[in-house]
C-alpha positions in Angstrom: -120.8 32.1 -126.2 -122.6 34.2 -123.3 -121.8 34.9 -119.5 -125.0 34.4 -117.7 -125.8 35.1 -114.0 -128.4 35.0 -111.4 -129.0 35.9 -108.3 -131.9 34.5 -105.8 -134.8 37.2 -104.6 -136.2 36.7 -101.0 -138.5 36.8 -98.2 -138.1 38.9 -94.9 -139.1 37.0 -91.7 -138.8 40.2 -89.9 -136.2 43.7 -89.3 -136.9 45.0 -92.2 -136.3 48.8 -92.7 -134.0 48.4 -89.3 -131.3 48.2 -92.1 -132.0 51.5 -93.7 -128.8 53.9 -93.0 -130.5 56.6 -90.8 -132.0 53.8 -88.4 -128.9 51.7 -88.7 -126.1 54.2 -87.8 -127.5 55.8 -85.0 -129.3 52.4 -83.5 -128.0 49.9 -85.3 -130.8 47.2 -87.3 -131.2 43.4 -87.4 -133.5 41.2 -90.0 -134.3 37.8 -90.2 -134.2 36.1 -93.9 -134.3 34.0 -96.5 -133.3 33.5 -100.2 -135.6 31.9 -102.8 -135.8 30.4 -105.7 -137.4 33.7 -107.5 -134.4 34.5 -109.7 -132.9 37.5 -111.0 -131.0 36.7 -114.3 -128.2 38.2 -116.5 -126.8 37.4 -120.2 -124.2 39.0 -121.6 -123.0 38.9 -125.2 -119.7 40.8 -126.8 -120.7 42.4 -129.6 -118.5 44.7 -132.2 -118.2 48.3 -131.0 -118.2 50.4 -128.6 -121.5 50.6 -127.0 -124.0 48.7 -125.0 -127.1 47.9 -124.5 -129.6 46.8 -121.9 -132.9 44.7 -122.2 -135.1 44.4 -119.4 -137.4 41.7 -120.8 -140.5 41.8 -118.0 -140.0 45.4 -117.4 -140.3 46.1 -121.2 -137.2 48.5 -121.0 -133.8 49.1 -123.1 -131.3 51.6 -122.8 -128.7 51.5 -125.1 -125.7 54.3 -126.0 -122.6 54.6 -128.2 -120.4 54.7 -125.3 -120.7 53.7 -122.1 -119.6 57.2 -120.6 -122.8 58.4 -122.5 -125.3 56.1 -119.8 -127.1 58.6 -118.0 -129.3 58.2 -115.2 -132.6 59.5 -115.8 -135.2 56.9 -113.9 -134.7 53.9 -116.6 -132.5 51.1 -115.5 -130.9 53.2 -113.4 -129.1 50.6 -111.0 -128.0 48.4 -114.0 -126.1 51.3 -115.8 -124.6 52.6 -112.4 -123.6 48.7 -112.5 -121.4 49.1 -115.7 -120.1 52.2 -115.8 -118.8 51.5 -111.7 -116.5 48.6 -113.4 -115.1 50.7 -116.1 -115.4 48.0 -118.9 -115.0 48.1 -122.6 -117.7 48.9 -124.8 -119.3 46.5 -127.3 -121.9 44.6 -124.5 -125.3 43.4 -125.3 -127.3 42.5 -121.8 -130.4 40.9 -121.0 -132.0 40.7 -117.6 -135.1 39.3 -116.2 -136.7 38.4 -113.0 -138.8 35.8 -111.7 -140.6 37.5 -109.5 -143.1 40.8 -110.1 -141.9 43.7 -110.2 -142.5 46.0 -106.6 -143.3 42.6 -105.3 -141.3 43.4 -102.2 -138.8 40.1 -102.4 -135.9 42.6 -103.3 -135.6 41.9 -107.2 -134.2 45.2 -108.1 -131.2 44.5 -105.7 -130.6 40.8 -107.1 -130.9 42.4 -110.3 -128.1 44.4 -109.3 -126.1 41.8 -107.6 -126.8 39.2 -111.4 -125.3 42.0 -113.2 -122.2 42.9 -110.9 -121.5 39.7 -110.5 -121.6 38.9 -114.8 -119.8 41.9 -115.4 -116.7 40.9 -112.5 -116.2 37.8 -114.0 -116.2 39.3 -117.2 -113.4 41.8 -115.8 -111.2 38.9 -114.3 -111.3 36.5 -117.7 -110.1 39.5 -119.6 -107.3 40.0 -116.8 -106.7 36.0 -117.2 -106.9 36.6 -113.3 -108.9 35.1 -110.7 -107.3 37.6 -108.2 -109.3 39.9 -109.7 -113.0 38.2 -108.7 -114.5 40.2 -105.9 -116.2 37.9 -103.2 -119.5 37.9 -102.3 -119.8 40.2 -99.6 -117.5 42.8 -102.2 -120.5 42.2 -105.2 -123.3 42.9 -102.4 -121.5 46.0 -100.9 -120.9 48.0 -104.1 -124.4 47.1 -105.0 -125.8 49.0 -101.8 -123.1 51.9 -102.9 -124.1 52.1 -106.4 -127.9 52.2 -105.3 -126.9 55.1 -102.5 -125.0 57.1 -105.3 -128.0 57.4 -107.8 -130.5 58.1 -105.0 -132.3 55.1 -104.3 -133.5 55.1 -100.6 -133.1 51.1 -99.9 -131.4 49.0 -97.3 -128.6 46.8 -97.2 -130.5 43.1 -96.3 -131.3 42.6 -100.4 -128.2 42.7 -101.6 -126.4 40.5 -99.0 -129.1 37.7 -99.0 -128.6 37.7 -102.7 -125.2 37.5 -103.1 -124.7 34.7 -100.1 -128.4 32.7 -100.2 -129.6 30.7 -97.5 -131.0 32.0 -94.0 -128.9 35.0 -92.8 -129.4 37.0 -89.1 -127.9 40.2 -90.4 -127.0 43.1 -88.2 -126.5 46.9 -89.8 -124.1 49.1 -87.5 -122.6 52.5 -88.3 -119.5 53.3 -91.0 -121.3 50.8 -93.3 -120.5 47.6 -91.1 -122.7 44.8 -92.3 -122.4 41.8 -89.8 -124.2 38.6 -91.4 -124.6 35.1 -89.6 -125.9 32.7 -91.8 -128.3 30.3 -89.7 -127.6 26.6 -89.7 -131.0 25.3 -89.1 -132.5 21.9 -88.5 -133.5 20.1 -91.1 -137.0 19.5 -90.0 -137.5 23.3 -89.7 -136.3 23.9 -92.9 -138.2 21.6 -94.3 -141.7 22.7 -91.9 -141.1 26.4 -93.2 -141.1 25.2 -96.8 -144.8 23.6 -96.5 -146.0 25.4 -94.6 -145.2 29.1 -95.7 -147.4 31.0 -98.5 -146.2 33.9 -100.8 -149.0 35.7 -101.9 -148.5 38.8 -104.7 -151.1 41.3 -103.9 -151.3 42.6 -107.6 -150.3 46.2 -106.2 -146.6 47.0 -107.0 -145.1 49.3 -105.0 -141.8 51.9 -104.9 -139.7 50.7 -101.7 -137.7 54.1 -102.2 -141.3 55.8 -101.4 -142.3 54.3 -98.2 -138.9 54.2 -96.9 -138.7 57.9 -97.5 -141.9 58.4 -95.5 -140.9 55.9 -92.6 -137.6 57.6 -92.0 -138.7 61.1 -92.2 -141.1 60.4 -89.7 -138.3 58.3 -87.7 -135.8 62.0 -88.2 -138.6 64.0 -86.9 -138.3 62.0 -83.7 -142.2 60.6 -84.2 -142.3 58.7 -80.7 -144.8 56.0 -82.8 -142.3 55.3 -85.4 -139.2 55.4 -83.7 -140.6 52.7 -81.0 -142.1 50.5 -83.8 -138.6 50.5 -85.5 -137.2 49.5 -82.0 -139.8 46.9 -82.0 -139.1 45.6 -85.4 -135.5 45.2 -84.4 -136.1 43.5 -81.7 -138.6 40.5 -83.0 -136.1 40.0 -85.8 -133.7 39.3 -83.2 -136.3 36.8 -81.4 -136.8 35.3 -84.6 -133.3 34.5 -84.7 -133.8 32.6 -81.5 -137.0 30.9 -82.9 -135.4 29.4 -85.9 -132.5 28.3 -84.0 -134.2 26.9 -81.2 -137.0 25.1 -83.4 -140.0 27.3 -81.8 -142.4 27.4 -85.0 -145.5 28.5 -82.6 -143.0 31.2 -81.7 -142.1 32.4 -85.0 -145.7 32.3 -86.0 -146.5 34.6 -83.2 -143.6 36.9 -83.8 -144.5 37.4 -87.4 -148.1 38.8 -85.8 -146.0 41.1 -83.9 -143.8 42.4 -86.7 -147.0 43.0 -88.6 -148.5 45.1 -86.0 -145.4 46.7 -85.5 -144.9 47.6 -89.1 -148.3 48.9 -90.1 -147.3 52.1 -87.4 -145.0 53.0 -89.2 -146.7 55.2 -92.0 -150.0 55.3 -93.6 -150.0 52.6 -96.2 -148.3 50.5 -95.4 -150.6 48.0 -95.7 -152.9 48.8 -97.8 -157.0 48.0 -97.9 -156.4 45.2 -100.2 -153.6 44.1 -98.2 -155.6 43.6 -95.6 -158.2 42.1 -97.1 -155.8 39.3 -98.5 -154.7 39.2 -94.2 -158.0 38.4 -93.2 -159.3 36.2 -95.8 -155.9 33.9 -95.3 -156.3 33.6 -91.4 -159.9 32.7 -91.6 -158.9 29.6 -94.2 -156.1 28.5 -92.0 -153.3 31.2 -91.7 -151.5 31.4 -88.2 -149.8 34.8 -89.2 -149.1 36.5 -92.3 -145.9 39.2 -92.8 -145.6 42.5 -95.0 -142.7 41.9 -97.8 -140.2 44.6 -97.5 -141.4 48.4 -97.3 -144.8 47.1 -97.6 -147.3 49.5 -99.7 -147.9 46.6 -102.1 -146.4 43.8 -102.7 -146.0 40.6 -101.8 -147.5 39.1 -98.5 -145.8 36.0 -96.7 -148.2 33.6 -94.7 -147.3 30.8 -91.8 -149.6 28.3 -91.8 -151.4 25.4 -89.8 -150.1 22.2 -90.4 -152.1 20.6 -93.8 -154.0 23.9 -94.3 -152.0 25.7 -97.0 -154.1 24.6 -100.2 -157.3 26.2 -98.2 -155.2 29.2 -97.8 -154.0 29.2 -101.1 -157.6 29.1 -102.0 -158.8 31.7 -100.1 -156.3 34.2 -101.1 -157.2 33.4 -104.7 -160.4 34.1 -104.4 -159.8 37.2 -102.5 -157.8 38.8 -105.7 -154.4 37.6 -104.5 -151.5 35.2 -106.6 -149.7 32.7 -104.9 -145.7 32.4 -105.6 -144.7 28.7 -105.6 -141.1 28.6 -104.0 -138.3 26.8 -102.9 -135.4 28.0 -100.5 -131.8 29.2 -102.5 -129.1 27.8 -100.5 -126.2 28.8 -103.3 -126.9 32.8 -104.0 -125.1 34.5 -106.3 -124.2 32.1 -109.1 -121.9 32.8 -112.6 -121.3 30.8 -115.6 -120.2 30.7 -119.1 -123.0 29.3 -121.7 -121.2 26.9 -123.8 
């Protein structure tokens, strides 16, 4: 008998890197998202003993130790053993973690990675308590993700780890003394449903480290860099028109806005998108693309594309042939999600 978890990845409409702590608490950040059906998954078997053990089957990497107070962080798995040790469980646990989508693909994996496992290892908590007082809610699972990530040096935001744990479409706002305001978006159906055909997720075949790019952005944003600062200000501010878009139906709107949050975000350091990046840009407009949107910190990764109506295979296509991989997807409505293998 196993625990198993998962936890949905997801795509950025737009805000991004608003939610980052030194942007956030001094100006306060907003992004636009949504979760997919690129999982992050968790098994967890009791073994005899007294130590543990981590597999991360597409990254290729195991830690393992005699005791859990022996998991040290040295750069490998880093997040899930800050995971375990916060929880201060018995020994004798055999884990195994995957993730649908690509590593440094810019759909936050890492953090629903993080979110699988806190959430496994909580409910593994509360059955040994024989108390379901003891489950921490969603927004408690995502919130000592974004701690544990802060405490072993990982510079990231906040969106990831909510959007996992909750799913669906969130507006999420980012204020100062870690205040996290998140309004999931009750959308039509019929835009739902438009988004879903006619949005593309293209994996550039670059991975990327988020922590890297973010460190560069916000540097420049401390330094007071007039171009950075009022690109951030920017990016704030589409994902809070976005917002309005969804609500209010606008697609034509939304396509435009994601234009704008491209512009905005390729200001903000060098690299962000990078020459192949682009190349993937141009050769998706030309076969049909109304827009296309950098995935997370951007540097690699993934790239999202809105298109015309009935055009998306020619995109698809094009992007193929350009050196890119498209994602198939499906919206996550349920987010974080536990159960007991039978």
């Amino acid at each position: 008998m196993a625990l198993r978890a998962r936890a949905p990845t997801r795509v950025d409409f737009a805000g991004g890197t608003t939610d980052l702590a030194a942007f956030a608490e001094k100006e306060g950040g907003a992004v636009v998202s949504a979760a997919i059906d690129r999982y992050a998954y968790c098994s967890l078997t009791r073994v005899n003993g007294e130590g543990v053990r981590i597999t991360a089957q597409d990254l290729q990497q195991f830690v393992e130790a005699h005791d859990i107070r022996d998991l040290e962080y040295d750069g490998n798995l880093d997040l899930l053993k800050a995971a375990i040790r916060s929880l201060d469980l018995p020994g004798g646990l055999l884990i195994e973690a995957r993730c649908d989508a690509p590593p440094g693909s810019g759909t936050g994996s890492s953090a629903s990675l993080g979110v699988a496992l806190l959430g496994l290892l909580d409910r593994l908590r509360a059955t040994a308590a024989a108390d379901r007082r003891h489950y921490m809610s969603r927004f408690e699972v995502a919130d000592l993700s974004c701690r544990l990530e802060h405490e072993i040096g990982i510079i990231g935001g906040k969106q990831d780890q909510y959007s996992a744990a909750i799913g669906g479409f969130n507006y999420m706002e980012f204020h100062d003394r870690d205040l996290v305001v998140v309004e999931p978006l009750e959308l039509h159906s019929w835009v739902r449903l438009e988004l879903q055909k006619h949005l593309v997720l293209c994996y550039s075949g670059q991975s990327r480290l988020s922590g890297d790019t973010n460190q560069r952005m916000i540097s420049a944003y401390e330094r007071s860099d007039t171009v950075v600062t009022e690109a951030l200000r920017r990016i704030r501010r589409v994902a809070q028109d976005v917002r309005r878009a969804l609500i209010g139906g606008d697609l034509d709107w939304f396509g435009e806005l994601l234009e704008e949050e491209w512009e905005a975000r390729s200001l903000l350091a060098a690299g962000v998108v990078t020459e192949h990046m682009q190349v993937l840009r141009d050769a998706g407009k030309a076969a049909g693309a109304v827009a296309a949107k950098v995935c997370g910190a951007g540097g690699g990764g993934c790239l999202l594309f809105y298109c015309r109506p009935d055009t998306e295979t020619d995109v698809v296509r094009a992007l193929t042939a350009a050196g890119g991989h498209n994602l198939d997807f499906s919206f996550d409505f349920n987010g974080l999600e536990v159960w007991e293998s039978q």
